[in-house]
mmCIF file of the N, C-alpha and C atoms, coordinates in Angstrom:
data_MODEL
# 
_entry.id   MODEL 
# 
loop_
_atom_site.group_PDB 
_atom_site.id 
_atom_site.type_symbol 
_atom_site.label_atom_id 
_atom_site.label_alt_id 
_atom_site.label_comp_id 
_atom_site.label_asym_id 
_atom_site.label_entity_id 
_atom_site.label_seq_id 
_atom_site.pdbx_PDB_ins_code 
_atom_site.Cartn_x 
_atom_site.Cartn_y 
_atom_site.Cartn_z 
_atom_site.occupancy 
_atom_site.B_iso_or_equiv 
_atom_site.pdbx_formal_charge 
_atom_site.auth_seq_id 
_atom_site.auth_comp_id 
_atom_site.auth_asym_id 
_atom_site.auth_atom_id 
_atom_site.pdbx_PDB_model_num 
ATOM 1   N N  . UNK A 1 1  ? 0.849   -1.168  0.000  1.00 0.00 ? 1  UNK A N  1 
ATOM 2   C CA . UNK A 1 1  ? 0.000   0.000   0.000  1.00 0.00 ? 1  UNK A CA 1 
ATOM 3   C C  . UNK A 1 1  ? 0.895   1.231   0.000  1.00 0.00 ? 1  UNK A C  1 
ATOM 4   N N  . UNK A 1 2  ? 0.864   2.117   -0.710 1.00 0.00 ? 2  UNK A N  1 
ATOM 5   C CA . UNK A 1 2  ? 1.378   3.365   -1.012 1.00 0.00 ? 2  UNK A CA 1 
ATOM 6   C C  . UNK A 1 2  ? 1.138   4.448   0.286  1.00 0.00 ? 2  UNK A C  1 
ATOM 7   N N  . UNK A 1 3  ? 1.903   5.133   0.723  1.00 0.00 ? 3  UNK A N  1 
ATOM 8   C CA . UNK A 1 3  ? 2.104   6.114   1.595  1.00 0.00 ? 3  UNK A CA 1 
ATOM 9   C C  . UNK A 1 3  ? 1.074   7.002   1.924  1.00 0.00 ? 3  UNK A C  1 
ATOM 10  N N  . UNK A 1 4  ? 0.759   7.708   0.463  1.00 0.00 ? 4  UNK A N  1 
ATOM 11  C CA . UNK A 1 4  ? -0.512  8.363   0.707  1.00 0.00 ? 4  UNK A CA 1 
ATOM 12  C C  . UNK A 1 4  ? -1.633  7.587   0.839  1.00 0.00 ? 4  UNK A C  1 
ATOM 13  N N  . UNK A 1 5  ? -2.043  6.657   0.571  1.00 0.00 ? 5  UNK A N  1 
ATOM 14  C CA . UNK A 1 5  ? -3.294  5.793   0.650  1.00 0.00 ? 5  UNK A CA 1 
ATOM 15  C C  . UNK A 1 5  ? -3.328  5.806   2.489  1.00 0.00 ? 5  UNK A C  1 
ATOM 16  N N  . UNK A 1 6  ? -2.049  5.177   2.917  1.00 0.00 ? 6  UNK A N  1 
ATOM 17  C CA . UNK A 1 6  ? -2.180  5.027   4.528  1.00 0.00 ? 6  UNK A CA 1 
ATOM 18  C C  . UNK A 1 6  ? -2.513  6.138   4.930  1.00 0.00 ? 6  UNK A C  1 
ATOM 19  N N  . UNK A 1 7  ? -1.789  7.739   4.387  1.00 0.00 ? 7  UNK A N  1 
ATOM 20  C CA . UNK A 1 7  ? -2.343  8.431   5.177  1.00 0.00 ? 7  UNK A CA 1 
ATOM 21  C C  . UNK A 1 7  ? -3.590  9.043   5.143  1.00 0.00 ? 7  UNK A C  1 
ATOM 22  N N  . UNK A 1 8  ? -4.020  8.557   4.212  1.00 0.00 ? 8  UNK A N  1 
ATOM 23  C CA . UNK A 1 8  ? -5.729  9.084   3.664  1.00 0.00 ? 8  UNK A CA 1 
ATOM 24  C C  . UNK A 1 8  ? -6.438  8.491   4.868  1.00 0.00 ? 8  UNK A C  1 
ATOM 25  N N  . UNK A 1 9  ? -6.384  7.038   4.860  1.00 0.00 ? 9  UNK A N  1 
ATOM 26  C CA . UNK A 1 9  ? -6.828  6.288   5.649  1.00 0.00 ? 9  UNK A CA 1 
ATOM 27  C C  . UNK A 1 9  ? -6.598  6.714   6.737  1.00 0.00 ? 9  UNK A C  1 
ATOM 28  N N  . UNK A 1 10 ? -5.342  6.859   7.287  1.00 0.00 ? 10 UNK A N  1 
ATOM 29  C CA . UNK A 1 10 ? -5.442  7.761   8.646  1.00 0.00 ? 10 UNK A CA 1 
ATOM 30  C C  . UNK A 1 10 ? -6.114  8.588   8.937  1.00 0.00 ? 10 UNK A C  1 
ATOM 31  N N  . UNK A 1 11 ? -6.419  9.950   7.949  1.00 0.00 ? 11 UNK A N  1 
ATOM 32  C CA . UNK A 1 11 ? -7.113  11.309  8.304  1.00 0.00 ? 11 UNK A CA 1 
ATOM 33  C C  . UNK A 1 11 ? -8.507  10.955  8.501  1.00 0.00 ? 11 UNK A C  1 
ATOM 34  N N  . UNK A 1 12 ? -8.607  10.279  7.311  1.00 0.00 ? 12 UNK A N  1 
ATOM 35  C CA . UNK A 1 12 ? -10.230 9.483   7.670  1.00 0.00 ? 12 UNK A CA 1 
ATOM 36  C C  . UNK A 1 12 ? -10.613 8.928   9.058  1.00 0.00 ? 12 UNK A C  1 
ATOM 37  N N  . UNK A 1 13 ? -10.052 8.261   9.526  1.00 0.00 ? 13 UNK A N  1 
ATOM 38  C CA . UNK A 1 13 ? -10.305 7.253   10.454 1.00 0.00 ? 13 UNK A CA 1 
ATOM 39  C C  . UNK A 1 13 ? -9.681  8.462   11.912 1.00 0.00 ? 13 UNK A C  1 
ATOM 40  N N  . UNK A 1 14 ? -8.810  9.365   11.456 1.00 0.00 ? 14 UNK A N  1 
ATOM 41  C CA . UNK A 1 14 ? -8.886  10.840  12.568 1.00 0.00 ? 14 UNK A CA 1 
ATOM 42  C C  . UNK A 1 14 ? -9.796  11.384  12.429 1.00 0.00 ? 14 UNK A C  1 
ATOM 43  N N  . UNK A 1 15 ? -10.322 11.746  11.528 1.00 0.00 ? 15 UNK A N  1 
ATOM 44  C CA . UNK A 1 15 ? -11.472 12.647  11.468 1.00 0.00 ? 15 UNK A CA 1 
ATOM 45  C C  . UNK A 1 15 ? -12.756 12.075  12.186 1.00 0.00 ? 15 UNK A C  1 
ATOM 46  N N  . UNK A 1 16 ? -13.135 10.725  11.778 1.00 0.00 ? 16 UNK A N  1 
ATOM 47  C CA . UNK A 1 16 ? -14.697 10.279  12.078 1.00 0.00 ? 16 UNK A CA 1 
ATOM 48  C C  . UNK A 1 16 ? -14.416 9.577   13.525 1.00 0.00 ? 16 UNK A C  1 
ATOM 49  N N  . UNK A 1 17 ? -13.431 9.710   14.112 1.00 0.00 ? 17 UNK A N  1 
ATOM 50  C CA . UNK A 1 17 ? -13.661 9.141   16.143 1.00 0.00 ? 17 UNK A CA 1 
ATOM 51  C C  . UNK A 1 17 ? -13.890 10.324  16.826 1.00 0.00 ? 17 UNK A C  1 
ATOM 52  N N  . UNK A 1 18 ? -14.122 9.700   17.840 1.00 0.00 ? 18 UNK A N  1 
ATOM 53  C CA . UNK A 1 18 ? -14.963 11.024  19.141 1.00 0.00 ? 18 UNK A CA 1 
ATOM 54  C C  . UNK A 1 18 ? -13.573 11.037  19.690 1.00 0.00 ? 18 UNK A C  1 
ATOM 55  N N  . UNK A 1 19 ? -12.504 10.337  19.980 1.00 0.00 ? 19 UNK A N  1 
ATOM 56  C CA . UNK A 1 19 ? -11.600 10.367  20.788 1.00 0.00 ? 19 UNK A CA 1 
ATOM 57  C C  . UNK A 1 19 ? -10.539 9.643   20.530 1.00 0.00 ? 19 UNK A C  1 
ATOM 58  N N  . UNK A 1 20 ? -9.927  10.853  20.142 1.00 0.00 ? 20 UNK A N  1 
ATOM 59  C CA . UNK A 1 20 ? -8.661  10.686  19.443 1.00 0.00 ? 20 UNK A CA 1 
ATOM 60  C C  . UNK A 1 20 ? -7.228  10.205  19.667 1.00 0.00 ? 20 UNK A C  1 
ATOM 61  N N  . UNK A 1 21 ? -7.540  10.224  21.571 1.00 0.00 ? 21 UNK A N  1 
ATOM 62  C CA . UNK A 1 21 ? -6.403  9.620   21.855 1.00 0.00 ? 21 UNK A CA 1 
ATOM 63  C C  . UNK A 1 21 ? -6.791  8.222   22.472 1.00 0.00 ? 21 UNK A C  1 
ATOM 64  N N  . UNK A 1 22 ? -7.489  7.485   22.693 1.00 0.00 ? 22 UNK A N  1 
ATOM 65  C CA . UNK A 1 22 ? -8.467  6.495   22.509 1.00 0.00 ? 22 UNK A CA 1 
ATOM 66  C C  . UNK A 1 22 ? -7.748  5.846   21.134 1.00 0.00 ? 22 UNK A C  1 
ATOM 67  N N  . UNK A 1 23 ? -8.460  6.116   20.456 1.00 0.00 ? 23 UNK A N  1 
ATOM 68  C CA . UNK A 1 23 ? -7.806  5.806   18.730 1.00 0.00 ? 23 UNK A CA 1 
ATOM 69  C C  . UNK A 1 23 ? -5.806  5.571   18.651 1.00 0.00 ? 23 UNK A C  1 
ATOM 70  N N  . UNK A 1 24 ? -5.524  6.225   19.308 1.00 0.00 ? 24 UNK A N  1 
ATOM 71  C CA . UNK A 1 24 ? -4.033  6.146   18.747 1.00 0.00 ? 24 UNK A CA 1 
ATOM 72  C C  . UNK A 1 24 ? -3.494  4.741   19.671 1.00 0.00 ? 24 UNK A C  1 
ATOM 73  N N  . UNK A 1 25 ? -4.154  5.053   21.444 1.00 0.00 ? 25 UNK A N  1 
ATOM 74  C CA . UNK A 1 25 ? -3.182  4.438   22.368 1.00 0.00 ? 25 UNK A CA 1 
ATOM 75  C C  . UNK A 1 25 ? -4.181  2.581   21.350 1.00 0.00 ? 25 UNK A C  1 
ATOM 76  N N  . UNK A 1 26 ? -5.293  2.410   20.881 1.00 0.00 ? 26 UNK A N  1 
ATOM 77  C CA . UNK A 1 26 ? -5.597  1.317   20.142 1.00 0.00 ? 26 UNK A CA 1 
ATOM 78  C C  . UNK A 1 26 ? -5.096  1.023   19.240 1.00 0.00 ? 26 UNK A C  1 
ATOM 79  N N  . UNK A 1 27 ? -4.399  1.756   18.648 1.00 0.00 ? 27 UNK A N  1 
ATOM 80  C CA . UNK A 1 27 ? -3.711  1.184   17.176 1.00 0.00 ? 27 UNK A CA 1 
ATOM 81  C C  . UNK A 1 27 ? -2.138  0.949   17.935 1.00 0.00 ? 27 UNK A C  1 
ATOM 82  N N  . UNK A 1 28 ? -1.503  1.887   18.719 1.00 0.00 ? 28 UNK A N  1 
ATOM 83  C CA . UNK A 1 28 ? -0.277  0.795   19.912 1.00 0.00 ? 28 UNK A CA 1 
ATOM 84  C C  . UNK A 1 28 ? -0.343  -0.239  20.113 1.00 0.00 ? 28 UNK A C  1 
ATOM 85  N N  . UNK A 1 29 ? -2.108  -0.313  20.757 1.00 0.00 ? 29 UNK A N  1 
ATOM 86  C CA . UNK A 1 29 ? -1.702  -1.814  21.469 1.00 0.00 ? 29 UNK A CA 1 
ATOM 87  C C  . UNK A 1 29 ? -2.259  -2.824  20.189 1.00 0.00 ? 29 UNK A C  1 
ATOM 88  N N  . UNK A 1 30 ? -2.647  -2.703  18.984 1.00 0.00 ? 30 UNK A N  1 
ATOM 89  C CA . UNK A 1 30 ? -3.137  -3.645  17.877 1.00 0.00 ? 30 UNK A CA 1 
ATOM 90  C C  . UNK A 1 30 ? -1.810  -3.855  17.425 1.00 0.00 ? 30 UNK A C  1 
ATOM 91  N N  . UNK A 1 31 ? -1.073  -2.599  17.183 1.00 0.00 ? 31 UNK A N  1 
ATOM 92  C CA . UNK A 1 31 ? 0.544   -3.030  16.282 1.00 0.00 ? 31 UNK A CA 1 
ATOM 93  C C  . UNK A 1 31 ? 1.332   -4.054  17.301 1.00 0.00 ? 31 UNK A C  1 
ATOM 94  N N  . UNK A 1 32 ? 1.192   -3.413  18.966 1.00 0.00 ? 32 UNK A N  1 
ATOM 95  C CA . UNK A 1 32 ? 1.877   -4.203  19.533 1.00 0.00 ? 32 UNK A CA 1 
ATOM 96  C C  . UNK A 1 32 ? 1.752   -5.924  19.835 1.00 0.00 ? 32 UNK A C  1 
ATOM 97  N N  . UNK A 1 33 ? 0.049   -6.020  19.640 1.00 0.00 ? 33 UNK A N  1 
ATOM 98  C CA . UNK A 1 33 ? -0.029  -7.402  19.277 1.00 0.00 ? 33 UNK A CA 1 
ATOM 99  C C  . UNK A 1 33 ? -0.092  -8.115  18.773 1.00 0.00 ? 33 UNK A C  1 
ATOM 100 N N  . UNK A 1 34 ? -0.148  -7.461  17.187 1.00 0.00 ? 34 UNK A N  1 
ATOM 101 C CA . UNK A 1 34 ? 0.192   -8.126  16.036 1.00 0.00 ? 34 UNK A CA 1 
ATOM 102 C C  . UNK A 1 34 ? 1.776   -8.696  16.110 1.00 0.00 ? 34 UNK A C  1 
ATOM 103 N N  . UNK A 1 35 ? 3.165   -7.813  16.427 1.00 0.00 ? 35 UNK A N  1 
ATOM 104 C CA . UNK A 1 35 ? 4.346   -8.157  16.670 1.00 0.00 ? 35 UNK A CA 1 
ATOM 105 C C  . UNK A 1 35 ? 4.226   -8.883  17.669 1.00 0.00 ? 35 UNK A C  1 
ATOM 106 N N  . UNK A 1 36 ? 3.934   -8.939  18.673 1.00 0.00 ? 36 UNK A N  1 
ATOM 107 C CA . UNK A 1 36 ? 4.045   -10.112 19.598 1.00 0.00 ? 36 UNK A CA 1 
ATOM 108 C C  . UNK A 1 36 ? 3.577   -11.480 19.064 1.00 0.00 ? 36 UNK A C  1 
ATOM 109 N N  . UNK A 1 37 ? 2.159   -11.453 18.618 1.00 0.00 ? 37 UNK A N  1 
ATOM 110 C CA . UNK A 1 37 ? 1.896   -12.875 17.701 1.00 0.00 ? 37 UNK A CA 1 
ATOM 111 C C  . UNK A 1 37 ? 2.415   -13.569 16.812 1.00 0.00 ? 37 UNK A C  1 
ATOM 112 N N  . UNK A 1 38 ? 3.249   -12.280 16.078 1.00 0.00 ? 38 UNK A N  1 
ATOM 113 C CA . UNK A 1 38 ? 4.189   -13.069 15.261 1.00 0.00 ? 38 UNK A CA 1 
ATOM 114 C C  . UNK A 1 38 ? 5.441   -12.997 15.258 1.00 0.00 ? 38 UNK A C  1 
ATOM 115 N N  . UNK A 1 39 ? 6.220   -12.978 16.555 1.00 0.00 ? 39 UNK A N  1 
ATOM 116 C CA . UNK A 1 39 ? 7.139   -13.195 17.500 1.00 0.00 ? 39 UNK A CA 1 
ATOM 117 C C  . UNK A 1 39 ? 7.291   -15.025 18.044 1.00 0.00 ? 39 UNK A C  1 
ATOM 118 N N  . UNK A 1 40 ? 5.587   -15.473 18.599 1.00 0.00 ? 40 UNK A N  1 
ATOM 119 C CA . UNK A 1 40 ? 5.722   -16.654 19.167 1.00 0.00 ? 40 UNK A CA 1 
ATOM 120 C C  . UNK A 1 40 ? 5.019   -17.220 18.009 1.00 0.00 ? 40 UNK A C  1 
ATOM 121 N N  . UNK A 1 41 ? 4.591   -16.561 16.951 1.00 0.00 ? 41 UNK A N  1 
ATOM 122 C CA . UNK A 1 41 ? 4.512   -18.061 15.607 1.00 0.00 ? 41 UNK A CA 1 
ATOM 123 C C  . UNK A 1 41 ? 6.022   -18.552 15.171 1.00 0.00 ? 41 UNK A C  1 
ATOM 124 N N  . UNK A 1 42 ? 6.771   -17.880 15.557 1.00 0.00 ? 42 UNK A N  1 
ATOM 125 C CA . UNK A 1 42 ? 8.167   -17.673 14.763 1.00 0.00 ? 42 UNK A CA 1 
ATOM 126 C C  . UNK A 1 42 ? 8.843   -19.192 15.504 1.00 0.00 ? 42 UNK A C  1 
ATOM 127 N N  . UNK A 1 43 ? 8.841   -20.069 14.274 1.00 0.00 ? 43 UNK A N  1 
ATOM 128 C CA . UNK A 1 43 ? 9.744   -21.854 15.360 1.00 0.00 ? 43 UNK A CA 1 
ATOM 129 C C  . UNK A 1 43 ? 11.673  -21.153 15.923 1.00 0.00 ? 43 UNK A C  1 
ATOM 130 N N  . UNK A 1 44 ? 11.429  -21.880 17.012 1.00 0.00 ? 44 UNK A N  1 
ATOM 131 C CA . UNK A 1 44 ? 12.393  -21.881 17.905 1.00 0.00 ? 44 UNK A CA 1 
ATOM 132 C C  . UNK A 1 44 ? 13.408  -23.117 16.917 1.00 0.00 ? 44 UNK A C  1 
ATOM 133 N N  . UNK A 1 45 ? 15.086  -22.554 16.541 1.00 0.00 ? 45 UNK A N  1 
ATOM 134 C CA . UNK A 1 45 ? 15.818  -23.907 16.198 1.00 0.00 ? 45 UNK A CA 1 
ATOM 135 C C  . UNK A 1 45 ? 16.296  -24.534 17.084 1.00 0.00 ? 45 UNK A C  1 
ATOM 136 N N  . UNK A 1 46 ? 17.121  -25.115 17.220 1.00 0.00 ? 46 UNK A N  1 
ATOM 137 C CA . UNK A 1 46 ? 17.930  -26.155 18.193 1.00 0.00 ? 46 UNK A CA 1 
ATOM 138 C C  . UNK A 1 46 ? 18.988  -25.323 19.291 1.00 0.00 ? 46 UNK A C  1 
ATOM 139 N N  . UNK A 1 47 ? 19.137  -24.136 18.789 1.00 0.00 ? 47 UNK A N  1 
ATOM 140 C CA . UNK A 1 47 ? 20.163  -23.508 19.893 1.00 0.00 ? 47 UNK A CA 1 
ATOM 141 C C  . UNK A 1 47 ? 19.080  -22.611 20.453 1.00 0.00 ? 47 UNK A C  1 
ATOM 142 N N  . UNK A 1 48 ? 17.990  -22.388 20.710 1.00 0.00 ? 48 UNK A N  1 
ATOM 143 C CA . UNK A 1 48 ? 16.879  -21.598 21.372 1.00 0.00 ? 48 UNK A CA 1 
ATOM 144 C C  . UNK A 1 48 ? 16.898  -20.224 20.596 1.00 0.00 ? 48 UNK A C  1 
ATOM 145 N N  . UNK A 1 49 ? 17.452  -19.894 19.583 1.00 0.00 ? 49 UNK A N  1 
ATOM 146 C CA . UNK A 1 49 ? 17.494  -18.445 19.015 1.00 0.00 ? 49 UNK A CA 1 
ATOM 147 C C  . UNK A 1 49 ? 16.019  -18.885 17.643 1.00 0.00 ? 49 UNK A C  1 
ATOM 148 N N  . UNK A 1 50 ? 15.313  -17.851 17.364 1.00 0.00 ? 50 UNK A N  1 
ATOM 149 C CA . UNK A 1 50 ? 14.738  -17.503 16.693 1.00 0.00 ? 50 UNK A CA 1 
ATOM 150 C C  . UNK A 1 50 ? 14.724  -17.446 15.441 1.00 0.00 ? 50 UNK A C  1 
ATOM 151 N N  . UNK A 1 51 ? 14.104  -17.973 14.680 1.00 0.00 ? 51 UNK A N  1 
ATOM 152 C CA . UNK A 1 51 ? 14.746  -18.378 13.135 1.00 0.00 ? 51 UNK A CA 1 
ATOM 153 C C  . UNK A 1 51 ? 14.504  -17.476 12.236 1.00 0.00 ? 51 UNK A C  1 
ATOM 154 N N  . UNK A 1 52 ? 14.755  -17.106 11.348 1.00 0.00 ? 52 UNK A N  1 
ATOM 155 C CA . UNK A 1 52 ? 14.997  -15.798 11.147 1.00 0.00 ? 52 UNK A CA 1 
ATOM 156 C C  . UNK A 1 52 ? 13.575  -16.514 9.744  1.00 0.00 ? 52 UNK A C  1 
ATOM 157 N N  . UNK A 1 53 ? 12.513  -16.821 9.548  1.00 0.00 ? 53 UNK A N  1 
ATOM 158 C CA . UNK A 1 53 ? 11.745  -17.140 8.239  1.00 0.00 ? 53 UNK A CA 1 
ATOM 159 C C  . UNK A 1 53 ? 10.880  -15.556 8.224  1.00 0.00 ? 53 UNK A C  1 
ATOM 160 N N  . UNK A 1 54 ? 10.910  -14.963 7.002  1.00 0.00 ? 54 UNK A N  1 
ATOM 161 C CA . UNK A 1 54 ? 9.904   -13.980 7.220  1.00 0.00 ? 54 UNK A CA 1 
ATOM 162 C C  . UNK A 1 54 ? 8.041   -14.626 7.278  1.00 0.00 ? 54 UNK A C  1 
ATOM 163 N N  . UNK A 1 55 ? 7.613   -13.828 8.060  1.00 0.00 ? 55 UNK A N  1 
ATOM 164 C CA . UNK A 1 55 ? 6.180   -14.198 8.007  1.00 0.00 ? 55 UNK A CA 1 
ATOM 165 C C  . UNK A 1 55 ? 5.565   -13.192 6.886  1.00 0.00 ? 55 UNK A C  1 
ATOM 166 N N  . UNK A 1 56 ? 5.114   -13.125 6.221  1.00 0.00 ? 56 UNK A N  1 
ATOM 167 C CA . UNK A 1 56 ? 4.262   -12.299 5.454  1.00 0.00 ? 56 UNK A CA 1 
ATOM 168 C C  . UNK A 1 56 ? 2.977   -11.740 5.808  1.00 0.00 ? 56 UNK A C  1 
ATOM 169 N N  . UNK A 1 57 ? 2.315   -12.392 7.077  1.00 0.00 ? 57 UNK A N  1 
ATOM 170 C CA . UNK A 1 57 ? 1.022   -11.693 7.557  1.00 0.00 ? 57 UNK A CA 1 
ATOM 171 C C  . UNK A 1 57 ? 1.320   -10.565 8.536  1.00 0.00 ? 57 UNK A C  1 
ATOM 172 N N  . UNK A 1 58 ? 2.331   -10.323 9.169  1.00 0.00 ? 58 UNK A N  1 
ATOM 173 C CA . UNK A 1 58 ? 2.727   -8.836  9.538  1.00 0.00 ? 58 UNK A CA 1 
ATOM 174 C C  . UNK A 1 58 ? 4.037   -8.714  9.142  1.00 0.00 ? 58 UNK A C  1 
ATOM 175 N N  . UNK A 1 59 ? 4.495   -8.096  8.927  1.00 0.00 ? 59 UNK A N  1 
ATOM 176 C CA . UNK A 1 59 ? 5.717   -7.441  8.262  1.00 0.00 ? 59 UNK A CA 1 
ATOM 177 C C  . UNK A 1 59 ? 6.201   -6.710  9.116  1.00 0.00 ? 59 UNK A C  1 
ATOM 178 N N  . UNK A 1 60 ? 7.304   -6.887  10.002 1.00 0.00 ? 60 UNK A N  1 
ATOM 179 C CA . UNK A 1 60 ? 8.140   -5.966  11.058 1.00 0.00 ? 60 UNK A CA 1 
ATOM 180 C C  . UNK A 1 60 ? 8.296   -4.750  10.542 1.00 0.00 ? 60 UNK A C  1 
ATOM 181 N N  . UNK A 1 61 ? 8.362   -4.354  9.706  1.00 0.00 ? 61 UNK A N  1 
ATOM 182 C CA . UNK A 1 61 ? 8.630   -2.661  9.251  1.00 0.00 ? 61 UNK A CA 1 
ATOM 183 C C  . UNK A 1 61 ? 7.085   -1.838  9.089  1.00 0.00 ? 61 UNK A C  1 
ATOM 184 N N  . UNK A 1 62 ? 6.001   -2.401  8.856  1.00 0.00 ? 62 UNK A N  1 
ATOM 185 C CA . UNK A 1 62 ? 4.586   -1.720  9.226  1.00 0.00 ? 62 UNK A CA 1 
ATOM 186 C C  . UNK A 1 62 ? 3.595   -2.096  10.131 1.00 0.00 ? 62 UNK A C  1 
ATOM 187 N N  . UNK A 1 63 ? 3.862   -2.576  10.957 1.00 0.00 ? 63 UNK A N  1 
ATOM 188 C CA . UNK A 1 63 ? 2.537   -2.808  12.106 1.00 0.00 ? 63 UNK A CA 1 
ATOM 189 C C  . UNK A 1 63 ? 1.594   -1.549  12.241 1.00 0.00 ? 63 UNK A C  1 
ATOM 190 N N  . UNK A 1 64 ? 2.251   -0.895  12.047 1.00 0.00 ? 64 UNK A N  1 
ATOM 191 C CA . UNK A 1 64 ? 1.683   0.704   12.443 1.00 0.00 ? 64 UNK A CA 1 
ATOM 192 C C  . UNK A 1 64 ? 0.737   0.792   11.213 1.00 0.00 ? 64 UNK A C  1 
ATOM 193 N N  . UNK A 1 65 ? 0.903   0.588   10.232 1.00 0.00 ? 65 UNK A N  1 
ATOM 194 C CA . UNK A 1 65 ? 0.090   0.921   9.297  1.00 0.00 ? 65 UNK A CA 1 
ATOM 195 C C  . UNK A 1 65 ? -1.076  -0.394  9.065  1.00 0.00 ? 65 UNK A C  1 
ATOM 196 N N  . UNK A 1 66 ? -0.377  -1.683  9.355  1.00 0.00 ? 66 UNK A N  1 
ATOM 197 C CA . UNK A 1 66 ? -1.268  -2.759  9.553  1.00 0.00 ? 66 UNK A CA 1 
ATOM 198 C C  . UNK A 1 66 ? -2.672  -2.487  10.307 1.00 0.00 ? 66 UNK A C  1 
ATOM 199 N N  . UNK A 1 67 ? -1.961  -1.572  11.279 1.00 0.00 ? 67 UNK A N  1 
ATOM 200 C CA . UNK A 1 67 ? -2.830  -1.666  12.260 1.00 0.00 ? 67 UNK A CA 1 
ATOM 201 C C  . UNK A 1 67 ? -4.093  -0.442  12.300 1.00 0.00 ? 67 UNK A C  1 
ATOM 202 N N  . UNK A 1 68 ? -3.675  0.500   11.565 1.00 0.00 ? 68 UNK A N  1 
ATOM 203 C CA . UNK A 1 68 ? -4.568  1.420   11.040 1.00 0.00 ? 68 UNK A CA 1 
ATOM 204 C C  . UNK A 1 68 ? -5.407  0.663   9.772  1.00 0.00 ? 68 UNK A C  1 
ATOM 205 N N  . UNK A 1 69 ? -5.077  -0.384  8.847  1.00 0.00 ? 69 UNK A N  1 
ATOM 206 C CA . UNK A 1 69 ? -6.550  -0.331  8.310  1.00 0.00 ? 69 UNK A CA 1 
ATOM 207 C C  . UNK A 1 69 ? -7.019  -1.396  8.998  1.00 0.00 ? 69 UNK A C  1 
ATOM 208 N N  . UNK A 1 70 ? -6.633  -1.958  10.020 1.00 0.00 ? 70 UNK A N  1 
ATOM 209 C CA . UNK A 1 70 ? -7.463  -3.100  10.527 1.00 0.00 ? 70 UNK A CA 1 
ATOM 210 C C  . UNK A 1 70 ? -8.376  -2.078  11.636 1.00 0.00 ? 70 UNK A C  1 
ATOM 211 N N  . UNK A 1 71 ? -8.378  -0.657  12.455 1.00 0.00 ? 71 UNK A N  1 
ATOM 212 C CA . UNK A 1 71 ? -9.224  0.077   13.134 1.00 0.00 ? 71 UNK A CA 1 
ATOM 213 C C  . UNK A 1 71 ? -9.746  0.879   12.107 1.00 0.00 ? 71 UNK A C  1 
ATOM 214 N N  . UNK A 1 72 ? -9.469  1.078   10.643 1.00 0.00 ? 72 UNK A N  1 
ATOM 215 C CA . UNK A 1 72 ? -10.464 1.686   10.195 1.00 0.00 ? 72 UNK A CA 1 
ATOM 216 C C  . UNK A 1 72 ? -11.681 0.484   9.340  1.00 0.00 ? 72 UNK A C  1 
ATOM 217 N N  . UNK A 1 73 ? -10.958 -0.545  9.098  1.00 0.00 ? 73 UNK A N  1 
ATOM 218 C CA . UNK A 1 73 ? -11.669 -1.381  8.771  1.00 0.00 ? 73 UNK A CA 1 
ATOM 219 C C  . UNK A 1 73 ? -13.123 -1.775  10.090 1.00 0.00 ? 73 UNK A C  1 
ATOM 220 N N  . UNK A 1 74 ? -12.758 -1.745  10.815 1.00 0.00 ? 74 UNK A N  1 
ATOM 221 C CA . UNK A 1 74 ? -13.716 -1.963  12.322 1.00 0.00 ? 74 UNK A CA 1 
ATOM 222 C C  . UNK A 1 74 ? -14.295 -0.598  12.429 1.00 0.00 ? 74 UNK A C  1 
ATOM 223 N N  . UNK A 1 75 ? -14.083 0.306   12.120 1.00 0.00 ? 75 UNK A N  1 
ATOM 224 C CA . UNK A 1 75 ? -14.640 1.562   12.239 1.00 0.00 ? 75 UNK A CA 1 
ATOM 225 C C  . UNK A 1 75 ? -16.390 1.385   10.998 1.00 0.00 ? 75 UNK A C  1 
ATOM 226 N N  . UNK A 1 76 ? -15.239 0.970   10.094 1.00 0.00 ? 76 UNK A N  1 
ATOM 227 C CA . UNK A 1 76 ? -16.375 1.625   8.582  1.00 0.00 ? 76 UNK A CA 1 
ATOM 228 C C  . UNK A 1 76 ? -17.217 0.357   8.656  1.00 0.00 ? 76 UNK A C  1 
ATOM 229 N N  . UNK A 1 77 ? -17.654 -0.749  9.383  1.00 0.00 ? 77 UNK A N  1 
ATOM 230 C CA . UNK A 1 77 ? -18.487 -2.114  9.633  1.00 0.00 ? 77 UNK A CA 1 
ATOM 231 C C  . UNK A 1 77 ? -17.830 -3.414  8.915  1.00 0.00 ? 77 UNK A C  1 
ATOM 232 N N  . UNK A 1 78 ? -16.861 -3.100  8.640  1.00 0.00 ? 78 UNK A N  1 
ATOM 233 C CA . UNK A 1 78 ? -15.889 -4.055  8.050  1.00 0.00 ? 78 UNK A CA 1 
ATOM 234 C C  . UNK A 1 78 ? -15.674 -4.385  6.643  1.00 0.00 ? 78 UNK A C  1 
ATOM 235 N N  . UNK A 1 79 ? -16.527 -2.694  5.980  1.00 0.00 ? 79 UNK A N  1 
ATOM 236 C CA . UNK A 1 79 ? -15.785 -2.560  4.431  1.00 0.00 ? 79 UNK A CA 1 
ATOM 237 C C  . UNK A 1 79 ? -14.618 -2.404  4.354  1.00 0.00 ? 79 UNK A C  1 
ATOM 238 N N  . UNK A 1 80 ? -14.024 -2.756  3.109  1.00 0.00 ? 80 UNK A N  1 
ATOM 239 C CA . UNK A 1 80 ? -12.466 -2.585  2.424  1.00 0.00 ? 80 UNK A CA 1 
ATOM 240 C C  . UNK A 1 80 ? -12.503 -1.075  2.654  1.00 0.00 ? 80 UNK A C  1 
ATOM 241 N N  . UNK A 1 81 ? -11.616 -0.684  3.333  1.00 0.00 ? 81 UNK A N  1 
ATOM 242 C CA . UNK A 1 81 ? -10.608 1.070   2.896  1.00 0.00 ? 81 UNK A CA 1 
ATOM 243 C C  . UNK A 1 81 ? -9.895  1.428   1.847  1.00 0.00 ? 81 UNK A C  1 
ATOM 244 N N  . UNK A 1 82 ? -9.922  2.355   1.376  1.00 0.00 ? 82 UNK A N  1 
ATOM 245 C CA . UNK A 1 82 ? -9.163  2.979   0.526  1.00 0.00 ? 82 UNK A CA 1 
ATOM 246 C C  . UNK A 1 82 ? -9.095  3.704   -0.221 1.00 0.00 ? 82 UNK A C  1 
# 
């Protein structure tokens, strides 16, 4: 997804909540549990370190944005954004 699309989606999904910081500290704790979930999907090898396979259902470099269309998606009754 392209930069501006996320941030469209952002302003949108700023604009139409009553409470805005409500909204942000929820998309923290959604990014933060998306990375945690796919932290302990991640197989353990034989020396206890973490195997390095990428997962493709969150992507360590955007949770943050993951996690904004999954609260605007819950916002708009669970139409597609964009």
């Amino acid at each position: 997804m392209e930069q501006s699309q996320i941030t469209k989606i952002a302003w949108d999904l700023n604009e139409q909540t009553q409470n805005r910081y409500e909204l942000v500290y929820q998309i923290a704790e959604l990014a933060k549990r998306m990375i945690d979930e796919a932290q302990m999907r991640k197989p353990i090898d034989d020396f206890g370190d973490y195997e390095t396979t990428f997962d493709s259902s969150t992507k360590k470099e955007k949770p943050i944005q993951q996690a904004i269309i999954i609260k605007a998606t819950e916002h708009n009754d669970g139409e597609l954004v964009g």
